[in-house]
C-alpha positions, 0 to 999 in steps of 0.5 A, a space after each residue: 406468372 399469370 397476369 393478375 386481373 385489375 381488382 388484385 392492384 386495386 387490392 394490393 397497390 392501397 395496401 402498399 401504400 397505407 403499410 409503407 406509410 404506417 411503418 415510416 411513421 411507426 419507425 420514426 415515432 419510435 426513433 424520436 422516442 428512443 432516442 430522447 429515451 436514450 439521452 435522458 438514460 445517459 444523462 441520468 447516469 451521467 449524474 449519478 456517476 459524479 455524484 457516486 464519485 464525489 461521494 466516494 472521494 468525499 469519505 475518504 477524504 473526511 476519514 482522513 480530514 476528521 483522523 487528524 482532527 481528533 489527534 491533534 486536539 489529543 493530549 500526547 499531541 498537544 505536548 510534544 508539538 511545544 517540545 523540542 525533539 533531538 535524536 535522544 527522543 527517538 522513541 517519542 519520534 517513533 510514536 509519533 511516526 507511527 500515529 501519523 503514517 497509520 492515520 494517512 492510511 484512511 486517505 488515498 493510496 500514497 498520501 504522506 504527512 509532514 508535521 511541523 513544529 513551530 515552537 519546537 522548530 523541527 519537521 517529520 516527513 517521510 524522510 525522517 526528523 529534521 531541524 527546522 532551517 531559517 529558509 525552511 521556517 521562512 518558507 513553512 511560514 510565508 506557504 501555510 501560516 499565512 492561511 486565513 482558515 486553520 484547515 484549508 484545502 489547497 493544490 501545490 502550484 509549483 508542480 501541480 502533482 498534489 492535494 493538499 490539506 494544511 491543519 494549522 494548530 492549536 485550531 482555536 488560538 491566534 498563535 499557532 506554533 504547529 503545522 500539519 501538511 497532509 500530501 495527496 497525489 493527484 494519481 491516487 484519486 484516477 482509482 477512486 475516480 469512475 469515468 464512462 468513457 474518455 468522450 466524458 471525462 471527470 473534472 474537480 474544481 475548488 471552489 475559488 475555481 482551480 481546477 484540481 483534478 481532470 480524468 484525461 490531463 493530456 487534453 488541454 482543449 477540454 480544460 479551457 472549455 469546462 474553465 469557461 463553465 465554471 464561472 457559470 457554476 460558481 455564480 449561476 447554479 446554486 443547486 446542489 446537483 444539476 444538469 444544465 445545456 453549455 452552448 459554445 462557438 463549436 458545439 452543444 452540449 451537456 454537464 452533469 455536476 454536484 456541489 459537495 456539502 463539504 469542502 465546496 468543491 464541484 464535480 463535473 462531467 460533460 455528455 457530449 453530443 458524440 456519446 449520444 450519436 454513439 449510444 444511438 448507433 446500434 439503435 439507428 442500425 437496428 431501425 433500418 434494418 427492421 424497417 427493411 425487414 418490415 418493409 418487405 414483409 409488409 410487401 409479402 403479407 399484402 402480396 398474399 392479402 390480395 390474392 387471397 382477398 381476390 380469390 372471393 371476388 373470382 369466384 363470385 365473378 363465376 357465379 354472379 356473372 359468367 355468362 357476360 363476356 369480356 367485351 361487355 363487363 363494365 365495372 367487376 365490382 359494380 355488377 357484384 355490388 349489385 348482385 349482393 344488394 339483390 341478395 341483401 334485400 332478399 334477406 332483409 326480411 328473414 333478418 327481421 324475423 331473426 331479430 324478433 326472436 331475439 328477445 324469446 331467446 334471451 327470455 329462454 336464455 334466463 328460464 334455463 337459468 332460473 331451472 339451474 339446466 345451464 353450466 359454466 361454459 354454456 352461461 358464458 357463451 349465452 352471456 356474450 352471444 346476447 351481450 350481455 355484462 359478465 363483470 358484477 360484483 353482486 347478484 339478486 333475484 327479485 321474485 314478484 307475485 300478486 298479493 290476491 286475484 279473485 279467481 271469480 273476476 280474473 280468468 288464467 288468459 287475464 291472470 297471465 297477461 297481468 303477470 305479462 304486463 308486470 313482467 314490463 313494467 320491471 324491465 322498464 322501471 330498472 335501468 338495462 345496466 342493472 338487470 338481466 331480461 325479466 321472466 315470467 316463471 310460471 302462472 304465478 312468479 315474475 323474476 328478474 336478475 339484479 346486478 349491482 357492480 360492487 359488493 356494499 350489501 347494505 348500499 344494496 338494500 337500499 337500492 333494491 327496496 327503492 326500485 321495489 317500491 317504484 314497481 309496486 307504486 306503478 302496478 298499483 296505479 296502472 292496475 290497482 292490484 298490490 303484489 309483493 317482492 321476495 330478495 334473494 341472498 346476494 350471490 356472484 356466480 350465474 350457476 346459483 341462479 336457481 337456489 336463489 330463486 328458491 330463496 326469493 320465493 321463500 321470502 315470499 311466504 312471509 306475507 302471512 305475517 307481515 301482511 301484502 304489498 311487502 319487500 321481504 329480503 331473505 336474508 332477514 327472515 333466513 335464520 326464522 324459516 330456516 329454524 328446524 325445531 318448530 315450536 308451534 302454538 294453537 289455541 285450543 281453548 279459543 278453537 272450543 269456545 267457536 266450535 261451540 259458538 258452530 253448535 249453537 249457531 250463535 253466528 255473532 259471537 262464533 264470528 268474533 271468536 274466529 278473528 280472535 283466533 286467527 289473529 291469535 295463530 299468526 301472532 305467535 307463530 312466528 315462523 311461516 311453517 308454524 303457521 302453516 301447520 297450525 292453520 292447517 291443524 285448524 282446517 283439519 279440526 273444522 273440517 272434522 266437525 263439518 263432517 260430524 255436523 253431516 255437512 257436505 264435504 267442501 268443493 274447491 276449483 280446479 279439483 283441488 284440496 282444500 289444503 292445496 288452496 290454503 297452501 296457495 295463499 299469499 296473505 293472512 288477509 286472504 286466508 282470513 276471508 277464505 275460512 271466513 266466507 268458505 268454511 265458518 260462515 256457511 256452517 253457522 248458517 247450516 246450524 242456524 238453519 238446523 237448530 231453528 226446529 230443533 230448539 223448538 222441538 227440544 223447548 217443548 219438551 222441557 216446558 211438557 216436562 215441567 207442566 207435568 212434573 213440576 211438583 217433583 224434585 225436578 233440575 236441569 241435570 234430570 232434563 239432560 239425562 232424559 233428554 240425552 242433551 249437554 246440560 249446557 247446551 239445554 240451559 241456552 236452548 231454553 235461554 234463547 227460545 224463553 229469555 229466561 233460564 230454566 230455574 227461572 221459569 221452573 220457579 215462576 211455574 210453581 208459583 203459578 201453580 201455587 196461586 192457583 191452590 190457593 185460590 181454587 183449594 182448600 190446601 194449607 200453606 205447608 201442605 202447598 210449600 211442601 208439594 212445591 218441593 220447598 224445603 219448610 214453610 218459611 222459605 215458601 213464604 219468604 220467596 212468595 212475597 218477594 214475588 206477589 207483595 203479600 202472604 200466601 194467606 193474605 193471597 188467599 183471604 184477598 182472592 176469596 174476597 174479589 170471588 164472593 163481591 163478583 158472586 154477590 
């Protein structure tokens, strides 16, 4: 095998090293672990075995206890235990027999019964019926009579072979002239009784502490040892069930017990240490071996860790250094390190130009998002190649626009370094955790992606409204300018993005009801754009009343019809669309009567339409101003203009009209007929040129001319009311003296009077 150079052992050997150490401690923790694991495991299981077997023996012996219960307080019983019973009451033997050997057949296996008669001085056992001796009745009566409890649980000292359970009857009575005997054999409970093994075996103690039944008998050792731990069950632990440390001349160890609730009797089991070293020994086994196994594979894997971790530097050896001969190498790894800190350095500064790029790349990132150009698969490599979060419960898009920016005082490069510099002011207003990179989407939307972790949409509300406020209070203040934020309908996949600025942006054309500087969430104005049946209004009548107004060049008045208009028109058009319908029916309107008025047809910026610009407009206000200054107001004055000649012109020749015909059947409907005029439009040419209506001033001329008749003629009041187309005398007189004070008669004489004193 080829000698490995220096730098393999200085691979390998820290490998060893550090792996040795890490699977010692590995192994070691994972040993203690195991092992406390597999302690408390068996002494826990422990426990539930003596519990399983108390209850298990318990139930067979209460059936047992609760059988002769209910037959001794039976009627049956109650009589013939004060009877005497001879062979010529064989049949009530039998019975009673019978009674006893099946109620012993709820116990365990074997159990027999001896039932005694006192009074009637005879016994049934298993052997028959039999008269009750002297020495037996003594025996019977010093054994089981003498009992302090008429039911009582007692092992039978002689030989210790059995349980048994004495029932002295009746139970509520001083005297008692019957005994019941029930016999269990301690063998008969080693097949209710499940022991682990013989390392733990199975002990029942009465409660005085007599020791009634242990699993392995033949082991006398292990009766003296649980005889000691008794006293400390019988006066120390009062629980129900336990476990508790015993701690003896020769060894430690465990006991599981529990009390019963019944006869008080404990059942005990001991876990001693051997259990647990023998419960651990494949354990042990398995641990050395694995660690054997993982020592050597540990070796292997840092064998060919280092070869392969060596092979980089052997080939930057032949790169970096091999024209330096061996003679003259000082250190491997100090030349490399050196070569590479060249290197490093070198790549410094295309480092820094990488990480400049980053942001326009995010920034790119979000405008294939926002154009929908971008699928699952592509969003999820983008999300983690900018680390990005990919866990949220809720998304929004807020789209940003300015409310108005006159064109006259911004040009685009001023229009997109504000869009720009809003654009900032999101990303720092809302916290990084909150927000993908903001974008600028065209020359007239900013957008930003809104995380919010959970999915409380109302929570949601109020947190986007107060973050919208924060960013339009700050451009307010840095720029003065107002702008509006549309909110997208929540939604949690990324592919949606698009539609959702879609939704922001329509939000957005709400403005123009609810007036600039607004936070418009699409969810509460859906249902009103997205209503199919539009049901438009447009008042026409108000339309009439200022195209009129147009005509007349009465500017004050078509000024104040148009904002009554227009208020008009955005108050009930609900929906943005309506509106937009009817504000452009209305501009259609205008714009045809600018054509009929021979105006010239309206130029607009950047050769748009005149609808392309309306279209355009964020605000009512901002259209408002539009069809004010651009369209109304330029043609009030054009008429004004106009109409200045014109009225005179047509004054003229009304006033020549009536100065030649004013003696005829002349009216203000006879002078629209000649003159090929609206009689309405007349009546107010005339109104404003004169300050007076036609009739008025054509009344006034007559008079005029009347005044003069009667001064300069000889003509007769009827004669002169007549050619003043009057229709008798009397009303000629009637409306001359409303007007002169006096008569035409007296007129005359009065006149004639003044023109011969001036004569003479």
């Amino acid at each position: 095998m080829k000698q490995k150079p220096k730098y393999f052992y200085r691979i390998f050997i820290p490998f060893v090293i550090v792996g040795t150490l890490a699977m010692m401690l590995f192994n070691g923790f994972a040993f203690l672990f195991t092992k406390e694991s597999f302690e408390e495991k068996i002494t826990l299981e422990k426990q539930e075995n003596v519990v399983q077997t108390m209850n298990t023996l318990e139930q067979k012996l209460q059936a047992l206890d609760y059988s002769f219960n209910s037959y001794i307080h039976d009627t049956p019983f109650k009589t013939y235990i004060n009877q005497s019973l001879t062979a010529r009451e064989f049949p009530a033997y039998r019975v009673i027999d019978k009674q006893l050997n099946y109620i012993s057949s709820f116990g365990p296996s074997r159990t027999t019964v001896d039932l005694v008669s006192l009074k009637g001085n005879w016994i049934i056992d298993q052997h028959g019926l039999k008269k009750l001796t002297p020495a037996k009745r003594n025996e019977i009566t010093s054994k089981y009579l003498s009992l302090p409890n008429p039911s009582t649980w007692l092992k039978d000292k002689e030989d210790g072979s059995s349980i048994k359970l004495v029932k002295q009857t009746p139970f509520y009575q001083s005297q008692r002239n019957g005994i019941l005997i029930i016999d269990i054999p301690i063998k008969s409970l080693s097949s209710l009784i499940y022991t682990h093994s013989e390392t733990s075996p199975m002990f029942i103690y009465s409660q005085d502490g007599t020791l009634l039944f242990q699993s392995n008998a033949g082991d006398q050792a292990e009766s003296g040892i649980y005889k000691k731990t008794v006293d400390t069950l019988l006066n120390g632990h009062r629980e129900q069930t336990g476990i508790f440390d015993v701690k003896s001349e020769d060894e430690k160890y465990k006991v599981a017990y529990s009390r019963s609730g019944y006869n008080g009797w404990i059942y005990v089991s001991k876990i001693s240490s051997t259990e647990f070293s023998q419960a651990m020994k494949p354990t042990i086994i398995s641990t050395v071996l694995m660690s054997v196994f993982m020592l050597v594979v540990m070796i292997i894997i840092a064998y060919v860790s280092s070869d392969y971790f060596s092979k980089p530097i052997r080939e930057l050896q032949k790169y970096i250094i091999p024209k330096i001969p061996k003679d003259g190498m000082k250190d491997e790894f100090e030349l490399i390190g050196n070569s590479v800190r060249e290197v490093m350095e070198k790549n410094q500064s295309l480092e820094t130009i990488v990480t400049s790029q980053h942001e326009q790349l995010k920034t790119l990132f979000m405008l294939h998002l926002f154009h929908g150009r971008m699928n699952e698969r592509e969003i999820s490599e983008e999300l983690k190649d900018h680390q990005y979060t990919s866990e949220w419960g809720s998304l929004y898009v807020l789209a940003v626009q300015f409310d108005h920016l006159d064109k006259r005082e911004y040009t685009r490069k001023d229009k997109d370094l504000l869009l720009f510099s809003v654009n900032q002011i999101v990303s720092e207003v809302i916290d990084a955790e909150k927000q993908l990179t903001p974008t600028v989407i065209d020359s007239k939307t900013q957008a930003t992606i809104f995380i919010c972790p959970d999915k409380n949409y109302g929570q949601h509300q109020l947190l986007i409204n107060q973050y919208a406020e924060s960013i339009q209070k700050t451009v307010k203040e840095i720029f003065n300018l107002s702008i509006s934020i549309g909110v997208s309908r929540p939604f949690d996949q990324l592919t949606e993005t698009s539609e959702a600025l879609a939704q922001g942006i329509e939000a957005l054309k709400y403005r123009l009801k609810i007036g600039k500087e607004s936070i418009i969430f699409y969810e509460s104005v859906s249902e009103i754009i997205n209503n199919s049946e539009i049901k438009t209004y447009f008042p026409k009548m108000l339309e009439n009343q200022l195209f009129d107004c147009i005509k007349l060049g009465e500017g004050e008045k078509a000024k104040e019809t148009l904002h009554q208009l227009l208020a008009d028109l955005f108050k009930h058009n609900q929906n943005p669309h309506e509106l937009e319908v009817n504000i452009m029916r209305f501009l259609n309107d205008l714009m045809s009567l600018r054509q009929v008025m021979g105006m010239d047809t309206l130029v607009m910026e950047d050769h748009k339409t005149i609808y392309q610009a309306i279209s355009e407009m964020k605000t009512s206000e901002e259209i408002e101003l539009f069809v004010k200054n651009r369209m109304v107001y330029p043609m009030i004055d054009t008429v004004t203009e106009r109409t200045d000649s014109q009225y005179k012109s047509i004054s003229e020749k009304m006033i020549h009209i009536i100065q030649n015909e004013y003696d005829t059947d002349l009216s203000l409907d006879l002078l629209a007929s000649r003159l090929h005029y609206n009689k309405n439009y007349l009546s107010s040419i005339f109104k404003k040129e004169f300050k007076q209506s036609f009739s008025e001033y054509l009344s006034l001329y007559r008079f005029e001319m009347a005044k003069k008749w009667l001064t300069e003629t000889n003509m007769s009041v009827k004669e002169i009311s007549e050619k003043l187309q009057y229709n008798n005398s009397q009303n000629f007189i009637r409306s001359f003296r409303k007007i002169e004070g006096t008569t035409p008669g007296k007129y005359r004489e009065l006149q004639r009077e003044n023109y011969l004193s001036i004569k003479g």
